[in-house]
Backbone as a printed PyTorch tensor [residue, N CA C, xyz], in Angstrom:
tensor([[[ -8.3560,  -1.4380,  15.9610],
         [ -7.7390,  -0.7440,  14.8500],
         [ -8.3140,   0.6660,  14.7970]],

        [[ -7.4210,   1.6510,  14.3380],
         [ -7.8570,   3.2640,  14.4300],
         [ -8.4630,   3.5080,  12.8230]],

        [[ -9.1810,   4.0070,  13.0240],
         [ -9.7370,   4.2890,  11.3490],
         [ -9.8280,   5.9600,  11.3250]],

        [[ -8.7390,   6.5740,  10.2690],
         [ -8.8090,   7.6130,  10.0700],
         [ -9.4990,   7.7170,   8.7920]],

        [[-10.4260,   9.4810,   8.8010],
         [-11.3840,   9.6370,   7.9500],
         [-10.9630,  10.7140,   7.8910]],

        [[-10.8790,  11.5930,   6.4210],
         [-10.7780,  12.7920,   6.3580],
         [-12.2100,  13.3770,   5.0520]],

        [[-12.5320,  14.4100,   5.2710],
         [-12.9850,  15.3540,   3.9240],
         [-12.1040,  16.1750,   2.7500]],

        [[-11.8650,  16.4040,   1.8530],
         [-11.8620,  16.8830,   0.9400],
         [-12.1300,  17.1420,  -0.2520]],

        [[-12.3630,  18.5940,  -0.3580],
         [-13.3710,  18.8470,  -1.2130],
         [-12.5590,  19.5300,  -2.6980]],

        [[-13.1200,  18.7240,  -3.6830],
         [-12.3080,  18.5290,  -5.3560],
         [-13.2720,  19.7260,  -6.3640]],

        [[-12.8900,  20.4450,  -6.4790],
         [-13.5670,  21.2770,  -7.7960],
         [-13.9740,  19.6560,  -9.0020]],

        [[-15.3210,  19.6230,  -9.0580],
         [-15.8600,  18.5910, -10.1950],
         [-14.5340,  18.2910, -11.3080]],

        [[-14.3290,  19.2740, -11.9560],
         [-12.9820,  19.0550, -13.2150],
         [-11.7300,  18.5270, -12.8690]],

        [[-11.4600,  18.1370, -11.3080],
         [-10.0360,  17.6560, -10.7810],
         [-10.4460,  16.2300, -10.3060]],

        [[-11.8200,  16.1940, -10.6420],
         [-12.1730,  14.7840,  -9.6670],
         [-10.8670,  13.4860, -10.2580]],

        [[-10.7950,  13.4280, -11.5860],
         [-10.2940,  11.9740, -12.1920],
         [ -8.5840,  12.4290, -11.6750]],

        [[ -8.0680,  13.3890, -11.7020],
         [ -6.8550,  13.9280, -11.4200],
         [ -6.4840,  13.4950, -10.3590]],

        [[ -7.4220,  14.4190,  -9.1650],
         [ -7.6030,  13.9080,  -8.1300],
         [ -7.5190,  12.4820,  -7.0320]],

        [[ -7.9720,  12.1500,  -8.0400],
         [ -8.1370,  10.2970,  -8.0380],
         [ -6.8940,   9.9600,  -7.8300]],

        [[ -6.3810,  10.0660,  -9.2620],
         [ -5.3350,   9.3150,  -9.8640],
         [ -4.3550,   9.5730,  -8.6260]],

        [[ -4.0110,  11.0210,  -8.4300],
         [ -2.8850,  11.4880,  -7.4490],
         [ -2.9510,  10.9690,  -5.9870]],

        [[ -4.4120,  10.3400,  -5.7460],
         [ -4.4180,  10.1800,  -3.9430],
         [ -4.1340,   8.6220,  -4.3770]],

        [[ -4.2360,   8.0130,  -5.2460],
         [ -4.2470,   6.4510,  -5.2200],
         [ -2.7070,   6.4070,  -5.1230]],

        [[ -1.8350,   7.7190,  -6.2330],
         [  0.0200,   7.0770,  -6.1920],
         [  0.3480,   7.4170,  -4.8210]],

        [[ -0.2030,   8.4350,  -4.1240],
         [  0.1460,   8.9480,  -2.5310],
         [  0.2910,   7.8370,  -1.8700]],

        [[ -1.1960,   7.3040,  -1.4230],
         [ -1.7290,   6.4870,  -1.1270],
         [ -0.8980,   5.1650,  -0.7180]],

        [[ -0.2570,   4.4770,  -2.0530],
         [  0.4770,   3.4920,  -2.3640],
         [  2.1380,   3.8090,  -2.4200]],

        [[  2.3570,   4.8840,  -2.2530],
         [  3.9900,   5.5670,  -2.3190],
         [  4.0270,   5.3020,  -0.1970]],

        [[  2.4930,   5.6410,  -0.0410],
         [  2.3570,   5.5860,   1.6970],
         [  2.5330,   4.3360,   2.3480]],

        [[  1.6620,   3.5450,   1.7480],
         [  1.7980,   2.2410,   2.4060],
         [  2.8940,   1.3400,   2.0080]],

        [[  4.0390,   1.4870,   0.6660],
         [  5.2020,   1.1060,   0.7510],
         [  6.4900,   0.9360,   1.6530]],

        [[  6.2210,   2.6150,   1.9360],
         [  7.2390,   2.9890,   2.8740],
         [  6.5460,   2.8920,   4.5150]],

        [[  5.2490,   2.6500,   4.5380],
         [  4.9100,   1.9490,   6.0850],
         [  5.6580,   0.0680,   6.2100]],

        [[  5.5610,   0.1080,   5.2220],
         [  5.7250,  -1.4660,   5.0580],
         [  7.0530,  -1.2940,   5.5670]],

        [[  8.2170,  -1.2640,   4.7010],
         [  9.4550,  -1.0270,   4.7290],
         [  9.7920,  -0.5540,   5.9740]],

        [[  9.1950,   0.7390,   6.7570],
         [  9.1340,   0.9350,   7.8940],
         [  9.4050,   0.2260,   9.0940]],

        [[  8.2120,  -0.6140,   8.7960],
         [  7.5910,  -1.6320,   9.8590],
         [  8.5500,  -2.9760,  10.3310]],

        [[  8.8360,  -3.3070,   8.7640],
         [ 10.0670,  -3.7440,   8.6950],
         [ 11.4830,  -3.4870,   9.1070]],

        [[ 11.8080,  -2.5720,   8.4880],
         [ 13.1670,  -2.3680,   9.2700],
         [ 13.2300,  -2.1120,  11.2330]],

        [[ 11.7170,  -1.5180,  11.3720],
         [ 11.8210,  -1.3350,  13.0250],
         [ 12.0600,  -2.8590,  13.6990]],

        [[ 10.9290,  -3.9210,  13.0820],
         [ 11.0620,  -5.0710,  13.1890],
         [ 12.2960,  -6.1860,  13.5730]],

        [[ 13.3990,  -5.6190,  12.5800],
         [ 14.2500,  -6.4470,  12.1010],
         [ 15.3500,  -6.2000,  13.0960]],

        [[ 15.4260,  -4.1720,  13.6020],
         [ 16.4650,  -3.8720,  14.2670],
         [ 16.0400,  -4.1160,  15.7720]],

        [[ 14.8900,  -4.4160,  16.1490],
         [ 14.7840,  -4.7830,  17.8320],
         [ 14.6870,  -6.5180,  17.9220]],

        [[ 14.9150,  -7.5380,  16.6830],
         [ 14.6680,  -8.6170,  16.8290],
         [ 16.6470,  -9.2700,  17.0590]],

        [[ 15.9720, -10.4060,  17.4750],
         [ 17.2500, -11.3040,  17.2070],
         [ 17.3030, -12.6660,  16.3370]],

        [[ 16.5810, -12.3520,  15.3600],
         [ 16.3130, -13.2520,  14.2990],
         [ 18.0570, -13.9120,  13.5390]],

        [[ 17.8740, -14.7760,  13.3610],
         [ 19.2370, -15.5090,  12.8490],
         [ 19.2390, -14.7770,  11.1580]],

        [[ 20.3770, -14.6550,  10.7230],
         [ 20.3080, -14.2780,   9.4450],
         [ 19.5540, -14.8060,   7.9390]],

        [[ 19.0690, -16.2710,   8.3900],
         [ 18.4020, -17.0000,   7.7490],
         [ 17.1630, -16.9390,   8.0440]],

        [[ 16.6080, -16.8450,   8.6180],
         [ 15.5250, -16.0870,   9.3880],
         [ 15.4270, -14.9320,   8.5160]],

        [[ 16.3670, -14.1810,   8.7810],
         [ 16.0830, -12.3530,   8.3700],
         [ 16.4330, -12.2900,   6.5840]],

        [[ 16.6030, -13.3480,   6.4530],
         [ 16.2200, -13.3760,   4.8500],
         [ 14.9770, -13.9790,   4.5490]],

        [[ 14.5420, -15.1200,   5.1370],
         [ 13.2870, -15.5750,   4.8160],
         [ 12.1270, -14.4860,   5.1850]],

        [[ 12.3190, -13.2240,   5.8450],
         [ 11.4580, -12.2420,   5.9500],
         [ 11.4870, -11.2730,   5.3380]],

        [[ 12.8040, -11.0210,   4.8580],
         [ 13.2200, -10.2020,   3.5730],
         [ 12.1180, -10.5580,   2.3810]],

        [[ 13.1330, -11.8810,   2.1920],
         [ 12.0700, -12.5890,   0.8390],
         [ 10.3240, -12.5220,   0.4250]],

        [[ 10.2070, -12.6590,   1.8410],
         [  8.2040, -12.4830,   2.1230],
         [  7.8860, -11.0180,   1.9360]],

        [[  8.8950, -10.3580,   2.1770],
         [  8.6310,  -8.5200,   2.1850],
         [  8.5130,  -8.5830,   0.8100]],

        [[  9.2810,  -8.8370,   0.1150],
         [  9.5150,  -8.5480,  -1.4910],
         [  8.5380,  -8.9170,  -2.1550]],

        [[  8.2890, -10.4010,  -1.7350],
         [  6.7530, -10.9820,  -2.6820],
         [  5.4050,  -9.9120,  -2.4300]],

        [[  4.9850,  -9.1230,  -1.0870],
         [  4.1990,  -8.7170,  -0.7680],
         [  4.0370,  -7.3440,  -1.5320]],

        [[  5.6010,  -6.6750,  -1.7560],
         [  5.6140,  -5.5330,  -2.4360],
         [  5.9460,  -5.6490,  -3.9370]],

        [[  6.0610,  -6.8970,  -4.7990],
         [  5.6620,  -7.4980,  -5.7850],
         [  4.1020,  -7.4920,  -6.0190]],

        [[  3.2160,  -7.7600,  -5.3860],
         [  2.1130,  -7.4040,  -6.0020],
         [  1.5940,  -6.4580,  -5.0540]],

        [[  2.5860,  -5.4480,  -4.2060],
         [  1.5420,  -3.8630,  -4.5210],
         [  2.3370,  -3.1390,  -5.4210]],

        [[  3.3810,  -3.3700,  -6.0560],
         [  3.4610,  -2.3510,  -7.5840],
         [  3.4530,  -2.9440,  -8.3740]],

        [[  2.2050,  -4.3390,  -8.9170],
         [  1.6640,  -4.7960, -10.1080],
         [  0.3440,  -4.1370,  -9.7760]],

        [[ -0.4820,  -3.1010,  -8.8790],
         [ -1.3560,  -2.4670,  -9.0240],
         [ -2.2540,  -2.9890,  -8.1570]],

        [[ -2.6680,  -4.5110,  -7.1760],
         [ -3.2060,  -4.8770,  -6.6900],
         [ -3.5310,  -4.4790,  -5.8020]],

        [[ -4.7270,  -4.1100,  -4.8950],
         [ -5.4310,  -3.3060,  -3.8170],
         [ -5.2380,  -4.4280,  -2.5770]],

        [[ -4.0770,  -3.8380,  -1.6820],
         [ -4.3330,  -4.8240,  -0.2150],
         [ -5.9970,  -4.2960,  -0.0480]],

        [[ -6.2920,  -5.6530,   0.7860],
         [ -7.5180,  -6.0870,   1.5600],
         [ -8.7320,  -5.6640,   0.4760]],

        [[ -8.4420,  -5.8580,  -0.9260],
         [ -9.7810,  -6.1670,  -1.6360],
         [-10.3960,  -7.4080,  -2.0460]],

        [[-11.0080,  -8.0860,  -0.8840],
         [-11.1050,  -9.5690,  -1.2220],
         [-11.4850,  -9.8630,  -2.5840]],

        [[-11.6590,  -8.9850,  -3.7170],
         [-12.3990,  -8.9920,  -5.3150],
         [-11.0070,  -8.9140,  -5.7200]],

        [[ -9.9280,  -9.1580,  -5.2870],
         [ -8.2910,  -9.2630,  -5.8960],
         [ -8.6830,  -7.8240,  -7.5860]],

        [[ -8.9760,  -6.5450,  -7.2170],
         [ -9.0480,  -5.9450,  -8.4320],
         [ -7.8830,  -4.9280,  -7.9560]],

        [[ -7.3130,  -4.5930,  -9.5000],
         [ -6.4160,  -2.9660,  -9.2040],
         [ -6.4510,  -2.3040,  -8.8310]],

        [[ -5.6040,  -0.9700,  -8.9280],
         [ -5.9170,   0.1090,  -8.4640],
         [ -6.5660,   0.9050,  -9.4010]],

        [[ -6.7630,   0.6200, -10.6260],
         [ -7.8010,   1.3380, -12.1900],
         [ -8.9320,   0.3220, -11.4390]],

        [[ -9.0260,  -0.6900, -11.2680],
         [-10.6780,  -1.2970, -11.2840],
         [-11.1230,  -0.9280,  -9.9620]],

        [[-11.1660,  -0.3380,  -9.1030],
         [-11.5020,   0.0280,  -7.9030],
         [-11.7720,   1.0550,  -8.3110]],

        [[-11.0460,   2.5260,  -9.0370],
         [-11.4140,   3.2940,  -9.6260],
         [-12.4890,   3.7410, -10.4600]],

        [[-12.2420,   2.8950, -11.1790],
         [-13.2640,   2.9340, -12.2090],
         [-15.0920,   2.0350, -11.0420]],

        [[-14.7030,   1.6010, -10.3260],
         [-16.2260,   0.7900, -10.1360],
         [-16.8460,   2.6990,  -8.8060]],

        [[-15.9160,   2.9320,  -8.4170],
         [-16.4880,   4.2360,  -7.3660],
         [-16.2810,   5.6260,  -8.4040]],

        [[-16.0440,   5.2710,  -9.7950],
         [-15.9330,   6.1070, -10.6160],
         [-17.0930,   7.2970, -10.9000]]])
């Protein structure tokens, strides 16, 4: 797996702003990777239509709880405010 790292640097008074704006990025990002991933998925497969709903359906539950606020891969199942607030 590739792990990208970046710096940027927040004037102290934008820090909570700051925050707030890279977490909706963030999650506006990994929606549309999802969806992405998916549709590339779906158009090189030959999945039966019953099939390609039962993967539909699994897409939806997954993006059901990432816009109830839940953090993929936080095994502590916390939000996107309680992740915040604990590196606060």
């Amino acid at each position: 797996m590739t792990e990208l790292k970046f710096t940027v640097n927040v004037p102290s008074k934008l820090e909570s702003e700051f925050v707030a704006a890279l977490e909706r990025v963030i999650k506006e990002f990994i929606d549309e990777l999802e969806f992405s991933v998916a549709r590339d998925i779906l158009s090189k497969s030959k999945l039966t239509k019953k099939q390609a709903d039962k993967f539909a359906d699994e897409v939806k539950k997954g993006m059901a709880k990432t816009m109830s606020g839940e953090v993929q891969g936080d095994e502590c199942k916390r939000t996107t405010d309680e992740v915040s607030k604990a590196y606060g």
